[in-house]
C-alpha positions as CSV (number, residue, x, y, z in Angstrom):
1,X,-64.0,-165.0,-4.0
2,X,-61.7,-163.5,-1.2
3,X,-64.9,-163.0,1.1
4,X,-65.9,-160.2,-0.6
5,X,-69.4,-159.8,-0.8
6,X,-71.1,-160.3,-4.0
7,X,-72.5,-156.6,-5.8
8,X,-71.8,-153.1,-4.5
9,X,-71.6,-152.2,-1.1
10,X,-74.5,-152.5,1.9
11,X,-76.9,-150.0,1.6
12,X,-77.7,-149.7,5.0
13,X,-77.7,-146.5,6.2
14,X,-78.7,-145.1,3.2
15,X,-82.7,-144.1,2.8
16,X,-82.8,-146.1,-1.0
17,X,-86.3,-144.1,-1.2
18,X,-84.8,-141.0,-1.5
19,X,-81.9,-141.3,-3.7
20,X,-80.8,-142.7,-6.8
21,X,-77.9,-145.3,-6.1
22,X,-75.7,-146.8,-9.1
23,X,-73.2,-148.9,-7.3
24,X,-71.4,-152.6,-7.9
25,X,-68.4,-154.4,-8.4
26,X,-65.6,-154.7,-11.1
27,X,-64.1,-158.0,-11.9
28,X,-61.5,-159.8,-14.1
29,X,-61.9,-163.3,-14.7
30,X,-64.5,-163.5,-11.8
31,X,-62.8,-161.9,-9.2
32,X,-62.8,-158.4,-8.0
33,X,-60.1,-156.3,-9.5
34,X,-58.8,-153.8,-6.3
35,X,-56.8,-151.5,-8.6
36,X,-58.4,-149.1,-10.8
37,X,-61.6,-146.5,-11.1
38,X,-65.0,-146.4,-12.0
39,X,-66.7,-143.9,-13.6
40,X,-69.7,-142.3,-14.4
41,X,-70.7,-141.2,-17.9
42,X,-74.2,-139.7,-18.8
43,X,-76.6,-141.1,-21.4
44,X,-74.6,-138.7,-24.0
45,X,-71.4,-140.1,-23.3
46,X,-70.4,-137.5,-20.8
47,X,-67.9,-137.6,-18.2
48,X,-70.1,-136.9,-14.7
49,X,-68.1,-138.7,-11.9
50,X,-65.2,-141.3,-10.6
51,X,-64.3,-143.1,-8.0
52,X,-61.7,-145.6,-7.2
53,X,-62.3,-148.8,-6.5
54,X,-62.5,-150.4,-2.8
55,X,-59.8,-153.1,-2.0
56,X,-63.0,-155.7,-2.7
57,X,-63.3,-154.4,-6.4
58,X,-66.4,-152.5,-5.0
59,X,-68.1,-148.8,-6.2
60,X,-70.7,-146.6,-5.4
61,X,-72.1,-143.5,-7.0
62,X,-75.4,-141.3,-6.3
63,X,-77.2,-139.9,-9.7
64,X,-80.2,-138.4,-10.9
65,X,-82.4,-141.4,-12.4
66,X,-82.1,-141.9,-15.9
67,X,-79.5,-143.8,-18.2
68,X,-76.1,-144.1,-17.2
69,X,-72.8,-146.0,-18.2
70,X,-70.7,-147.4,-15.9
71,X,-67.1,-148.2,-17.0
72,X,-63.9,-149.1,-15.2
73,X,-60.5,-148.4,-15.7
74,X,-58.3,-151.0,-14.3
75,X,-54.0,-151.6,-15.7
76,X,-54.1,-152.9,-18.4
77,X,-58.3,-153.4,-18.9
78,X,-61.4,-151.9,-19.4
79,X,-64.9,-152.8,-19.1
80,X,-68.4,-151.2,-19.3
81,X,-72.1,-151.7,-18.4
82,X,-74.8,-149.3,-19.4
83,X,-77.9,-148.9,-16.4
84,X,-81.2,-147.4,-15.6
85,X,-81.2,-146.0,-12.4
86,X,-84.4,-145.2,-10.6
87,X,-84.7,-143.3,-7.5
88,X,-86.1,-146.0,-4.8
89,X,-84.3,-149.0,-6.7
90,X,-80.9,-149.2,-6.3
91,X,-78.9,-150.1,-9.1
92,X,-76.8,-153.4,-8.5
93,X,-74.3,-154.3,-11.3
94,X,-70.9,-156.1,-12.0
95,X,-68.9,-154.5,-14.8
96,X,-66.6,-157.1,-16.4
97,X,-63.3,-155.7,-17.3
98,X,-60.8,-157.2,-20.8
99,X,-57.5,-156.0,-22.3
């Protein structure tokens, strides 16, 4: 897997009690797609945020808790993964991505 590490990014540094942390990585074929976005839609389908996508595939957002859906825009793929984020418990996910 490259060396990246598996999951979103290190948390350290960030007081997890405090805030509400949706983050993970995006992969094709089990590894970690560099290329692309991620983004943020709310539990009505709403756009709310994006980001692109480290070099290791990787993402982080900060949310309000609730139900989210995480999907990723890669060329030439898409994937999605729906979450419950609650403040304290950061969310770690891996959002699969298909043509």
């Amino acid at each position: 897997m490259c060396g990246a590490t598996r999951g979103g990014p290190s948390v350290e540094g960030i007081d997890v009690a405090k805030e509400t942390v949706i983050q993970g990585v995006v992969v094709r074929d089990g590894e970690p797609v560099s290329t692309g976005y991620a983004r943020l839609l709310d539990s009505g389908g709403d756009f709310t945020a994006e980001v692109p996508l480290s070099a290791t595939g990787q993402f982080r957002f900060f949310a309000r808790p609730g139900e989210w859906t995480v999907r990723a825009l890669v060329p030439g793929a898409t994937g999605e993964r729906r979450v419950v984020a609650r403040q304290g418990e950061p969310v770690d996910t891996q959002v699969d991505v298909a043509a």
